[in-house]
Z-matrix of the N, CA and C atoms (Angstrom, degrees):
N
C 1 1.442
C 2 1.521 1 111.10
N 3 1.196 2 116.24 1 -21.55
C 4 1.601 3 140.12 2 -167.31
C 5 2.000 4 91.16 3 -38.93
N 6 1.884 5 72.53 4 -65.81
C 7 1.935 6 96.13 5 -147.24
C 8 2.172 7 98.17 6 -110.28
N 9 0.836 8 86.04 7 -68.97
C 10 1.895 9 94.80 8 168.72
C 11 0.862 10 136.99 9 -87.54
N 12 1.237 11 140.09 10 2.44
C 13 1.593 12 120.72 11 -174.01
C 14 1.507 13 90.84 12 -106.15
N 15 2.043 14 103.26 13 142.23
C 16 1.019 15 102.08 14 -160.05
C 17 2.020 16 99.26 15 -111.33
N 18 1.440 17 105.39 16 -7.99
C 19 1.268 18 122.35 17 159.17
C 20 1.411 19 124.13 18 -113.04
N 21 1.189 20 94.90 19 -176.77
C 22 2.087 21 96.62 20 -166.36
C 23 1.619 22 105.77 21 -169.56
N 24 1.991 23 101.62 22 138.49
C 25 1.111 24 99.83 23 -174.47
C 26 1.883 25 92.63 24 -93.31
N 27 1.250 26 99.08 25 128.69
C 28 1.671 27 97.17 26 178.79
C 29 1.548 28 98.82 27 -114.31
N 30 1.530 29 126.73 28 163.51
C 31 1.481 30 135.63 29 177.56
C 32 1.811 31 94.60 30 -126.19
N 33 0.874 32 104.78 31 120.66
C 34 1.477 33 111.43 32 -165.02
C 35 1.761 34 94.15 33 -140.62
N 36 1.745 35 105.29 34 151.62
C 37 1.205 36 110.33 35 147.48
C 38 1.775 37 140.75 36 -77.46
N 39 1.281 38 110.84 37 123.27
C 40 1.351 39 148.29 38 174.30
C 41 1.389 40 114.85 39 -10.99
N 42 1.243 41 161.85 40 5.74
C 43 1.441 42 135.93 41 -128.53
C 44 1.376 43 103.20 42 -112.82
N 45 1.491 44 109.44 43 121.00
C 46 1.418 45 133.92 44 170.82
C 47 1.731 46 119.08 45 -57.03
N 48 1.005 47 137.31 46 155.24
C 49 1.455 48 125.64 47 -168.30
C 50 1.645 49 111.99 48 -66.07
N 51 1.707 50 111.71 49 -18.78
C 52 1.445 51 118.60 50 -169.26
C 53 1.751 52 106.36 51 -85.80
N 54 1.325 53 94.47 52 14.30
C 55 1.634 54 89.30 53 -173.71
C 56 1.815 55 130.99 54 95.55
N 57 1.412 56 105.84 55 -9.31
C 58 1.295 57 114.93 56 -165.43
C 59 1.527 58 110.12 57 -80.65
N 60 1.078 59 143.91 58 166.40
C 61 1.438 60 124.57 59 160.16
C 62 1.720 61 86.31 60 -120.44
N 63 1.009 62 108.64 61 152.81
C 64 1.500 63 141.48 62 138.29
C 65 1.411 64 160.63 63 -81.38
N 66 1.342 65 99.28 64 13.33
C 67 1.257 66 130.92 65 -168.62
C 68 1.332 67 128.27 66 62.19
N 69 1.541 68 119.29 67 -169.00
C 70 1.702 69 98.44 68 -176.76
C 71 1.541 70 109.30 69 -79.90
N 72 1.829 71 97.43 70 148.07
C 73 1.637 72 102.00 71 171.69
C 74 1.704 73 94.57 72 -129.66
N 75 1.451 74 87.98 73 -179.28
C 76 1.916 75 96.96 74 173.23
C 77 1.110 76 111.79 75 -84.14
N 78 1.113 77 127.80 76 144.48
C 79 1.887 78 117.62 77 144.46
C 80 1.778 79 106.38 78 -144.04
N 81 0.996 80 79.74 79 150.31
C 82 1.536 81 87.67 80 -172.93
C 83 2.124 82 93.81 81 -108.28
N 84 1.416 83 92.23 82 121.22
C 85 1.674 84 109.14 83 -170.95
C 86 1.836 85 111.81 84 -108.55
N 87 1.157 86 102.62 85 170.82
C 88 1.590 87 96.74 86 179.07
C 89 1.837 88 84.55 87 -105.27
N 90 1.350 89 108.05 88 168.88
C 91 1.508 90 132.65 89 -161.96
C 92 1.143 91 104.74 90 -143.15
N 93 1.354 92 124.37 91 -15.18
C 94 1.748 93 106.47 92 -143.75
C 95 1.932 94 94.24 93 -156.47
N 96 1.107 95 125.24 94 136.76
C 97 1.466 96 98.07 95 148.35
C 98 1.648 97 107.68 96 -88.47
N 99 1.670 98 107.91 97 149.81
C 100 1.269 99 119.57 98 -171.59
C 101 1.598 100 103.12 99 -63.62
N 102 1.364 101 119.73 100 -56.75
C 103 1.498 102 125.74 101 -165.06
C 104 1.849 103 111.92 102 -64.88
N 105 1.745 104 112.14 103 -7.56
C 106 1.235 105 84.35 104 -167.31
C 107 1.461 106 88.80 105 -144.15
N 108 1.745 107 123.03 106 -3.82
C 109 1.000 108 113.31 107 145.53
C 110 2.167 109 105.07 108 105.49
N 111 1.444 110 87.02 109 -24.15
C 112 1.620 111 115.52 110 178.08
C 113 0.974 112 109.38 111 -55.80
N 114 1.379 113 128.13 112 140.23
C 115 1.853 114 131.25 113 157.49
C 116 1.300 115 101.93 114 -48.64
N 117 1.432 116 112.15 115 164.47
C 118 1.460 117 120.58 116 163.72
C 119 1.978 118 100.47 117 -93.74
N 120 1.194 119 102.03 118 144.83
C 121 2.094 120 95.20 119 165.75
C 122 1.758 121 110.58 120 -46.77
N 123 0.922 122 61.14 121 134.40
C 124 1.593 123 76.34 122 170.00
C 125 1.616 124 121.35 123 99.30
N 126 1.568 125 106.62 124 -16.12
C 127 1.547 126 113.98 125 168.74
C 128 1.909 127 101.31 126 -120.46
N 129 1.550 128 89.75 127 135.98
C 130 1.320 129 111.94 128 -175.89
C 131 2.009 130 101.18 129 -115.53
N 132 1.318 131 111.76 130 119.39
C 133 1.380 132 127.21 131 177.51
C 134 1.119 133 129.43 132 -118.34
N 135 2.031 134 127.38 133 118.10
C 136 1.242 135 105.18 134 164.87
C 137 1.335 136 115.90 135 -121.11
N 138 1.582 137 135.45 136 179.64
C 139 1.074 138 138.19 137 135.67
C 140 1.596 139 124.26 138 -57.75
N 141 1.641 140 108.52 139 136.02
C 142 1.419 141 108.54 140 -165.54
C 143 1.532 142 107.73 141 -93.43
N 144 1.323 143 105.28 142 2.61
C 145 1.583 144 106.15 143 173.14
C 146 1.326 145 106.32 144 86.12
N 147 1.424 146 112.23 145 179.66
C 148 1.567 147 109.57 146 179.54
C 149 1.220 148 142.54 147 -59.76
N 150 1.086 149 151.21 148 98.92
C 151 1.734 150 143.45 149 -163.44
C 152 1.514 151 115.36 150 -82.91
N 153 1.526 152 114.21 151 167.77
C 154 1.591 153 111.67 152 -177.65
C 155 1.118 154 118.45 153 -57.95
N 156 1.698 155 110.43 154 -25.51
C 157 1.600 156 113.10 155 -163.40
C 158 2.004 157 96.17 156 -154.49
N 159 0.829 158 109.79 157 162.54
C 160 1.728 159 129.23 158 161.10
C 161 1.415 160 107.42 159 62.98
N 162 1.331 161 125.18 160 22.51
C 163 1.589 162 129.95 161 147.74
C 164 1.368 163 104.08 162 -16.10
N 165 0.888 164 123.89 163 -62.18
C 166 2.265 165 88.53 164 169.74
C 167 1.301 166 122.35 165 -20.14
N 168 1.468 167 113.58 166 -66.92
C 169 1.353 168 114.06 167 -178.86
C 170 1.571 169 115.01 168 -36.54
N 171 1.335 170 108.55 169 141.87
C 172 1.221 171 131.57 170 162.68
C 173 1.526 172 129.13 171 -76.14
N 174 1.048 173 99.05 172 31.29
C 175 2.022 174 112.62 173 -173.76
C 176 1.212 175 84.77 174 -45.00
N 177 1.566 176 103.84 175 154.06
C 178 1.552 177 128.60 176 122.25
C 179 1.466 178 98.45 177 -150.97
N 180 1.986 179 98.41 178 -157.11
C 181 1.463 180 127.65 179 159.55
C 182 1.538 181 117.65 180 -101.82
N 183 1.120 182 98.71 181 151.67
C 184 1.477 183 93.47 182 174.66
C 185 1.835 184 101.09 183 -162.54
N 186 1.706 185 101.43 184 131.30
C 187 1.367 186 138.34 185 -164.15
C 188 1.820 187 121.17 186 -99.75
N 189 0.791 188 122.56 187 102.97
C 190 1.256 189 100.45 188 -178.55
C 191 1.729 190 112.61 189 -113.24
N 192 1.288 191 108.18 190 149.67
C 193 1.373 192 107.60 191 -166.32
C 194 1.478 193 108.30 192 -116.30
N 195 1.042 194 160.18 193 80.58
C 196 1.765 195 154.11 194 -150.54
C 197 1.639 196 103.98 195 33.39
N 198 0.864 197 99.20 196 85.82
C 199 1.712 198 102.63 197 -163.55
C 200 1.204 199 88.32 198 -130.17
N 201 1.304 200 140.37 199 130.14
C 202 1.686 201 156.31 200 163.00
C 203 1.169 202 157.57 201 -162.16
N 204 1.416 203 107.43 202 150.30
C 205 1.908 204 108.23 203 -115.99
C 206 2.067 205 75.13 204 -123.73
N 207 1.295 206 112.09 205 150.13
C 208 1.482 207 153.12 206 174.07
C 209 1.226 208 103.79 207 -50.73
N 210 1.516 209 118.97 208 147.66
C 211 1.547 210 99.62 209 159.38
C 212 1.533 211 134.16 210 -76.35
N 213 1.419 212 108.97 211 -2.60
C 214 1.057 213 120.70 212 -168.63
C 215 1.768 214 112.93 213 -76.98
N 216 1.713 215 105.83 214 -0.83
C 217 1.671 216 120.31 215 171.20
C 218 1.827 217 112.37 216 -105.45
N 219 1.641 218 111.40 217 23.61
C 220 0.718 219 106.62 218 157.36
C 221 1.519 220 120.87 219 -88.99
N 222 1.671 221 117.18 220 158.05
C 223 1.233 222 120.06 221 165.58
C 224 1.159 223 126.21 222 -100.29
N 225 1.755 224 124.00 223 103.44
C 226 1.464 225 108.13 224 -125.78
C 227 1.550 226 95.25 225 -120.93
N 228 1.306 227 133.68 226 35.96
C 229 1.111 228 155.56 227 172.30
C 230 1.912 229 115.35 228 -53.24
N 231 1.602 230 90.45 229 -66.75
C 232 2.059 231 101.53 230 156.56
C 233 1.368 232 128.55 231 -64.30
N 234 1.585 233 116.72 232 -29.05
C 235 1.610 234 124.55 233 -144.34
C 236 1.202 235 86.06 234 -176.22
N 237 1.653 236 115.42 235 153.17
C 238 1.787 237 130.94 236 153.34
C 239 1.332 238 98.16 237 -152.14
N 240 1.498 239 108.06 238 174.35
C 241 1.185 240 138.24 239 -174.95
C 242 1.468 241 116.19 240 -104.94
N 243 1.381 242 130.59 241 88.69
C 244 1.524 243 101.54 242 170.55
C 245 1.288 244 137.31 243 -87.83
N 246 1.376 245 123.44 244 154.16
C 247 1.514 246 140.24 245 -157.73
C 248 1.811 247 86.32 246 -30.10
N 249 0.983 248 134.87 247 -77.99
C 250 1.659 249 130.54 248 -167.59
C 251 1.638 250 116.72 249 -44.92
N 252 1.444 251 103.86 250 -5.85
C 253 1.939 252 111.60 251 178.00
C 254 1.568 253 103.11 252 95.42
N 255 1.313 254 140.19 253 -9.56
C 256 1.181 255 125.81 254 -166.30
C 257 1.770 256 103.38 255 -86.38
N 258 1.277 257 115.34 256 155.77
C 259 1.098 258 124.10 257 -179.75
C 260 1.580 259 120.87 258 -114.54
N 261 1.230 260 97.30 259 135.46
C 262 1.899 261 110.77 260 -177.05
C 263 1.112 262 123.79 261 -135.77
N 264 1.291 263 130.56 262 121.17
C 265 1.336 264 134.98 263 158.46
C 266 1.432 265 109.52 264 -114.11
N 267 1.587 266 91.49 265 -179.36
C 268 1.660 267 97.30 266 -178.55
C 269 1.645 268 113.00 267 -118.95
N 270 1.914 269 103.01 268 9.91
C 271 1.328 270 112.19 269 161.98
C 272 1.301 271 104.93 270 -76.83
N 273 1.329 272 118.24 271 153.79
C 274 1.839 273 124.44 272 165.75
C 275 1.158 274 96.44 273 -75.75
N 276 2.049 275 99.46 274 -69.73
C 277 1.582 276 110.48 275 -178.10
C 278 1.250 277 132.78 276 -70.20
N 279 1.328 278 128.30 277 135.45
C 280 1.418 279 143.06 278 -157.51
C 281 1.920 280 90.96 279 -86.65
N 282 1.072 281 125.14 280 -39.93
C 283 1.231 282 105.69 281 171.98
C 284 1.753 283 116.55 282 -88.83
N 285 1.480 284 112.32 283 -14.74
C 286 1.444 285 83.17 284 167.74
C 287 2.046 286 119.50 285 -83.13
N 288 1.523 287 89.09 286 4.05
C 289 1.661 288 79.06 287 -162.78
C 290 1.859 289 94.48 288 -96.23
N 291 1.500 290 107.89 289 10.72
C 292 1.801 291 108.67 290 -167.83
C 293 2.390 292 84.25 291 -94.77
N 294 1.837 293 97.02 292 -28.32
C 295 1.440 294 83.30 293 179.81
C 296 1.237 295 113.56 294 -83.05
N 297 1.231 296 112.82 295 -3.20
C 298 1.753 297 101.01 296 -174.81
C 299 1.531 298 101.87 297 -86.88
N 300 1.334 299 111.00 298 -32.48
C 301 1.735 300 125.04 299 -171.00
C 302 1.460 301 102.98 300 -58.90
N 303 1.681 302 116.05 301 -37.42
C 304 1.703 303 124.22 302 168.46
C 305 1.161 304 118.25 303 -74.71
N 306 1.316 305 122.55 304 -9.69
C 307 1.392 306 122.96 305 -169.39
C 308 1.837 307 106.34 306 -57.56
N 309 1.477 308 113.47 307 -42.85
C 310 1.562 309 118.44 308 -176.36
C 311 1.292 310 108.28 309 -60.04
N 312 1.388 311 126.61 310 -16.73
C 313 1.466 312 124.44 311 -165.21
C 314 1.647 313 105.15 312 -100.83
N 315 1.869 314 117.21 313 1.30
C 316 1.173 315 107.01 314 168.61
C 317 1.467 316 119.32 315 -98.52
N 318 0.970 317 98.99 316 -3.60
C 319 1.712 318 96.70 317 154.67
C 320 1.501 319 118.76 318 -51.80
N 321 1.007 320 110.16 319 -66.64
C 322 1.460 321 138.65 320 -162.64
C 323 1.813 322 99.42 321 -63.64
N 324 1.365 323 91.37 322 -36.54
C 325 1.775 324 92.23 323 168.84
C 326 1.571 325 118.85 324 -73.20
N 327 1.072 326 108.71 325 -48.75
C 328 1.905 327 124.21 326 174.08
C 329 1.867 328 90.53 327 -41.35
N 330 1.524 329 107.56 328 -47.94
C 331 1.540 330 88.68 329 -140.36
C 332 1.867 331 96.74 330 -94.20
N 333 1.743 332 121.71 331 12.95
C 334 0.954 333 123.23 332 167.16
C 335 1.607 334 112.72 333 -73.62
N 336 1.480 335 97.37 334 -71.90
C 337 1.626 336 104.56 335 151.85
C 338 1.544 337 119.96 336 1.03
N 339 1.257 338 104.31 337 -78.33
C 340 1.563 339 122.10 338 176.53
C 341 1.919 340 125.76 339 -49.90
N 342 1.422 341 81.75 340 -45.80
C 343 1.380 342 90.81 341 -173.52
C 344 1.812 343 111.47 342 -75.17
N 345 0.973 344 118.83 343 -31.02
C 346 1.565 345 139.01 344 169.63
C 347 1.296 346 98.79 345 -46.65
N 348 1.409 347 113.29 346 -58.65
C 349 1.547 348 115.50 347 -158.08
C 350 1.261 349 106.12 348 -71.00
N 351 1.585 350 111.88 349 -43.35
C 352 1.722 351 105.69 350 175.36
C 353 1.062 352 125.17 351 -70.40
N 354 1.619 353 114.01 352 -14.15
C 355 1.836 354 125.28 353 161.24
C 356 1.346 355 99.47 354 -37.81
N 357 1.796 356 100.32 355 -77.43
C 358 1.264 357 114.12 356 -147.15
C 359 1.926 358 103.65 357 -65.16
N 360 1.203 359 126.84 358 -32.91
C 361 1.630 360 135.43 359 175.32
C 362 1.360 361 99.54 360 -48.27
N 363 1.841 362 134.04 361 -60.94
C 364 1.128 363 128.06 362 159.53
C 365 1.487 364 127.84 363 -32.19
N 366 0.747 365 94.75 364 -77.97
C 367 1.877 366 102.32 365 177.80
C 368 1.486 367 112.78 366 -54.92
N 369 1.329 368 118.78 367 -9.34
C 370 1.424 369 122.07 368 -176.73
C 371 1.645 370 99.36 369 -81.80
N 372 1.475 371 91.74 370 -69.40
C 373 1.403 372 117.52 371 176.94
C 374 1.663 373 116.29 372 -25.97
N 375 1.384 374 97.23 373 -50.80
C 376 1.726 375 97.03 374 165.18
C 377 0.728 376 150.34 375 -74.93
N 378 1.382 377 115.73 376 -40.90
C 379 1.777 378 144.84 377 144.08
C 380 1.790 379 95.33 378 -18.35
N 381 1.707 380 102.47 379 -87.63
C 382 1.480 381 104.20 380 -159.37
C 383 1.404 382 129.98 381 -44.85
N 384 2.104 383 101.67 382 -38.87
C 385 1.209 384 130.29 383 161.27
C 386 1.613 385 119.68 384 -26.76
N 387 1.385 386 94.25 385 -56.55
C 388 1.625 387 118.29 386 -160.47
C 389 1.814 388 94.61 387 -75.15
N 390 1.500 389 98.64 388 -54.57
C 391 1.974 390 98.06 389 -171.92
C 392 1.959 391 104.10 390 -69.75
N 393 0.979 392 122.12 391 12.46
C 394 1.540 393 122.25 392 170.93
C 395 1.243 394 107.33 393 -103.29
N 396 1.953 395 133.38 394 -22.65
C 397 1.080 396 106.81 395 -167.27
C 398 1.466 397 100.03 396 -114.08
N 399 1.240 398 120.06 397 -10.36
C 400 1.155 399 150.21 398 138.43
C 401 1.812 400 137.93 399 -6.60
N 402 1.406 401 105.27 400 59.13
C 403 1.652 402 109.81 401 -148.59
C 404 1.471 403 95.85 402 -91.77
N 405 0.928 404 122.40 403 164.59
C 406 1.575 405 140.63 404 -166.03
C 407 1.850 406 126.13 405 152.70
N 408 1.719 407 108.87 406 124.28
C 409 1.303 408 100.11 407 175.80
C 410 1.654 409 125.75 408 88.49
N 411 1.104 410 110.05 409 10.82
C 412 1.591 411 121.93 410 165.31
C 413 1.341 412 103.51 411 -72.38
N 414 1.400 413 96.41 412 155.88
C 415 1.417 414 148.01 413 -164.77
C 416 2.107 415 87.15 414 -50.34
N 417 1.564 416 136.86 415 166.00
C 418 0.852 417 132.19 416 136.11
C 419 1.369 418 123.62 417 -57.10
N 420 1.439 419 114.61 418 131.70
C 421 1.590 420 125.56 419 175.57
C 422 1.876 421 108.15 420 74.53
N 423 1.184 422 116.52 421 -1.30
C 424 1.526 423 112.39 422 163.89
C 425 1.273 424 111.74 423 -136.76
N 426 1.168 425 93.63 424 164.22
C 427 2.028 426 126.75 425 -162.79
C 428 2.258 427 89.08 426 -39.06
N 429 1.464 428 97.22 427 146.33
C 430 1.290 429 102.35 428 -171.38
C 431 1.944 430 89.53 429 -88.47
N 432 1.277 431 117.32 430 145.83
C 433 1.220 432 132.76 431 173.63
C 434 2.017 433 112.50 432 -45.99
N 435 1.261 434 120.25 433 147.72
C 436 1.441 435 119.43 434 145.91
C 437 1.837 436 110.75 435 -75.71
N 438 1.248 437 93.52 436 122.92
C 439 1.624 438 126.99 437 167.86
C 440 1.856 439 84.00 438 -24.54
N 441 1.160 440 120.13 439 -71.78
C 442 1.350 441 118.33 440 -167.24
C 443 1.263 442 134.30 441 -57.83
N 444 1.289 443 114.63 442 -7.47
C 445 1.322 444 126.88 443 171.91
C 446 1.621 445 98.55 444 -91.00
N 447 1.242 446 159.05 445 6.57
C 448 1.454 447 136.05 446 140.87
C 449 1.206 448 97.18 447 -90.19
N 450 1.761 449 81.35 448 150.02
C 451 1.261 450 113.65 449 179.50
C 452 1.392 451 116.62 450 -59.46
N 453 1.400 452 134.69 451 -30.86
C 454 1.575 453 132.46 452 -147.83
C 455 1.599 454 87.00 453 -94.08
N 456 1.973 455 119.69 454 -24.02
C 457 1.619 456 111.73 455 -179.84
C 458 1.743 457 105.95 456 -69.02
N 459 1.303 458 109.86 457 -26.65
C 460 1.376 459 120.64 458 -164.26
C 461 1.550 460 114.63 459 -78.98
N 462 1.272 461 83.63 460 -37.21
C 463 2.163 462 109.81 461 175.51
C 464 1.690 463 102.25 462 -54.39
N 465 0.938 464 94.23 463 -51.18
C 466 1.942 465 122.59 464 -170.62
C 467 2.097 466 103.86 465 -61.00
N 468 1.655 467 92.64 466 -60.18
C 469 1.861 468 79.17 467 179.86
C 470 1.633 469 102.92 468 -126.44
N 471 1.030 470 128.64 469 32.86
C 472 1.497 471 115.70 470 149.94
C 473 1.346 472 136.24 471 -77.22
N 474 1.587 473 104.35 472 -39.17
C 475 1.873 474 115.64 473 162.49
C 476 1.292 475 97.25 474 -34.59
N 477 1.771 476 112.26 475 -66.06
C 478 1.831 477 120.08 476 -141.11
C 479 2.217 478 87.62 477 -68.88
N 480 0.981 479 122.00 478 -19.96
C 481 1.097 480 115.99 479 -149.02
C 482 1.814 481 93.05 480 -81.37
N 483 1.525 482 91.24 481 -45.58
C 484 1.549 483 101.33 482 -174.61
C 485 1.815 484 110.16 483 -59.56
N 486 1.301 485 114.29 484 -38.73
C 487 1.159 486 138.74 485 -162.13
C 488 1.789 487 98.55 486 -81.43
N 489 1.261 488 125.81 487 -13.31
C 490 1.556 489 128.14 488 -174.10
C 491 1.501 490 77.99 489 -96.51
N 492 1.455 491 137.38 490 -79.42
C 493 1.357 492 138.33 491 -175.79
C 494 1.866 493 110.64 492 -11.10
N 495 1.294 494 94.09 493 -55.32
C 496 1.443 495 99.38 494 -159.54
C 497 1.789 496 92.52 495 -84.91
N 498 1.025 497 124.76 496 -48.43
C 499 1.921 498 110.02 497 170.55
C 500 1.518 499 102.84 498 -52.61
N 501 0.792 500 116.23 499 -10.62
C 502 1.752 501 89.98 500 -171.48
C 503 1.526 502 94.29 501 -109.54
N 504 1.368 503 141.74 502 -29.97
C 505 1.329 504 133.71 503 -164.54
C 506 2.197 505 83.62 504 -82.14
N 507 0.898 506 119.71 505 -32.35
C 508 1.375 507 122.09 506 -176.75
C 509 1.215 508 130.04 507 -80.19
N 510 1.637 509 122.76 508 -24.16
C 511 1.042 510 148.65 509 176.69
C 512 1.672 511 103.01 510 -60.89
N 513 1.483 512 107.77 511 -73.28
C 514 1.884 513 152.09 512 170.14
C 515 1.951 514 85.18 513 -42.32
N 516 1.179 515 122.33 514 -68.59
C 517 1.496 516 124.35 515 179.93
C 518 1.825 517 101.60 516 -29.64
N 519 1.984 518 102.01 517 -55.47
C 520 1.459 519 82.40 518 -137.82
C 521 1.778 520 90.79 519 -88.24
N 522 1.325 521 121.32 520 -20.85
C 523 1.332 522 122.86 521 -177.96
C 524 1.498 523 108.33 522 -58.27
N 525 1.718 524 120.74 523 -37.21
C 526 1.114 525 111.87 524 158.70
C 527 1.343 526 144.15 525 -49.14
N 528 1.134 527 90.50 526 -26.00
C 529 2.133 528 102.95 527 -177.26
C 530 1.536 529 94.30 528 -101.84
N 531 1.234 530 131.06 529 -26.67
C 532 1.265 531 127.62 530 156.11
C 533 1.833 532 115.77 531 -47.64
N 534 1.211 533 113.19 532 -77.84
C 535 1.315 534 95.28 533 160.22
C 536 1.577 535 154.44 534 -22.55
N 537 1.486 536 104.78 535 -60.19
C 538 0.959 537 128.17 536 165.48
C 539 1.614 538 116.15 537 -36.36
N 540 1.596 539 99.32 538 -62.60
C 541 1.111 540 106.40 539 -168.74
C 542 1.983 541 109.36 540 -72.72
N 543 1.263 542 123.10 541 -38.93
C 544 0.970 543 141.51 542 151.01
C 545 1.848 544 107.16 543 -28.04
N 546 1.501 545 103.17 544 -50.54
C 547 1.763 546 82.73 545 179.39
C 548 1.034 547 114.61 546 -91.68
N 549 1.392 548 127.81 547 10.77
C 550 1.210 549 138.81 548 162.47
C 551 1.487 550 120.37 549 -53.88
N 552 1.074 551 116.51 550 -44.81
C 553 1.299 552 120.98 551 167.15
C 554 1.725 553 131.22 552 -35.16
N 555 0.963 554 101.15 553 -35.32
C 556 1.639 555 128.87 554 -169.67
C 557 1.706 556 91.84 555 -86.36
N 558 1.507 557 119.40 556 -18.91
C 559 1.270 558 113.89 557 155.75
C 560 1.906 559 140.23 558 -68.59
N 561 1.340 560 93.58 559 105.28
C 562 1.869 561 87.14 560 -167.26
C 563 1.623 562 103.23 561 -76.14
N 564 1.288 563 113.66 562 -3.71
C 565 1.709 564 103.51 563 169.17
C 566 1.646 565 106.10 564 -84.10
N 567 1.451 566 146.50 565 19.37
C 568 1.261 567 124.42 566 -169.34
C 569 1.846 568 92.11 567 -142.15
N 570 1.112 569 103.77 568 141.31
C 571 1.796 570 105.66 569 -158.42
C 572 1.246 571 98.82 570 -85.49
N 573 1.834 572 128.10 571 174.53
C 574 1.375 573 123.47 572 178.77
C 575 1.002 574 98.33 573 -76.94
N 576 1.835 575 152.61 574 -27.33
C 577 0.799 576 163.03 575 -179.78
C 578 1.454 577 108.06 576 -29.65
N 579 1.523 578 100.54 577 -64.37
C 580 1.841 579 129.69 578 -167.75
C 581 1.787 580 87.98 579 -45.47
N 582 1.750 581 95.30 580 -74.92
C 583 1.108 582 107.76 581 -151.59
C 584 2.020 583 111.29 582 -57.48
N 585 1.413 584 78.42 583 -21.57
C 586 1.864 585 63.13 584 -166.23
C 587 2.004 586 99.41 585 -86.34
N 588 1.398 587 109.64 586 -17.39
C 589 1.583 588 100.35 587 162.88
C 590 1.875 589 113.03 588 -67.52
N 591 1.127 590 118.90 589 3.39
C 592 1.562 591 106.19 590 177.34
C 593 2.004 592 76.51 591 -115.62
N 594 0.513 593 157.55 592 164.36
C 595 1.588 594 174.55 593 -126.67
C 596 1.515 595 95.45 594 -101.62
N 597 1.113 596 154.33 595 19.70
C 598 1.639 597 127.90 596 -143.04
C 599 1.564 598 104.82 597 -143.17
């Protein structure tokens, strides 16, 4: 969003033409014109500069000033707008239909989880790799030790090692019940109700 993206999923509050709000919904808005790369008025964008880790990402900020978007950038899956301004969903409750509206964003959570753990498995993987082949500090007149055989190298990455084990058996846990529950949907015996009180 920093530098390119010329749309954006924003969660914004709701307001119908009669004044009401409706709480937050999605809409996915334009940001950018495509051909020239420019904000549109009314949205102000920056880059957040360099981070500790995942410089791929496209971070920034982004400001909006009376800036306003169609109904046709709603995500109208929980709630819509029809052409006359009135609003309908097929939630009763306003908070179960704000969990169903989050439900898309637990994907994206499962697969943070996940992605951490295979960070940290990488960086493990090398670390330990590296302190095994790693000689230093033997005895006079015999073979110098692997780094990994003291204790204070072992003190240093055995926690993180144990601690990658347990993100990843936990990660895999929750994407699983994520799923699950996710194909649940496709179930006509379980109400939107159900589903949108579990996140979905």
């Amino acid at each position: 969003m920093g530098k390119t993206a010329t749309q954006a999923f924003v969660m914004a509050q709701l307001y119908t033409p009669d004044g009401e709000c409706h709480g937050l919904h999605g809409f996915v808005i334009p940001i950018r014109n495509p051909s020239t790369m420019l904000t549109y008025p009314g949205v102000t964008i920056f880059d957040m500069g360099e981070k500790i880790g995942l410089n791929g990402l496209d971070n920034g900020v982004m400001i909006f000033d009376n800036y306003a978007v169609g109904r046709e950038c709603l995500l109208s899956k929980t709630g819509n707008i029809t052409p006359d301004g009135r609003y309908v969903s097929a939630y009763k409750d306003p908070n179960k239909r704000f969990g169903a509206s989050l439900g898309n964003l637990s994907a994206a959570r499962t697969g943070i989880v996940q992605f951490c753990a295979a960070n940290m498995c990488s960086a493990l993987a090398i670390a330990i790799r590296y302190s095994a082949v790693r000689r230093q500090f033997g005895n006079a007149g015999e073979q110098e030790l692997p780094v990994i055989e003291y204790q204070m190298q072992q003190w240093r990455l055995f926690p993180y090692l144990a601690a990658a084990y347990v993100m990843k058996f936990v990660g895999d846990q929750i994407y699983q019940n994520f799923v699950t529950f996710a194909m649940s949907q496709f179930n006509p015996d379980i109400s939107k109700d159900t589903l949108a009180t579990m996140g979905i």
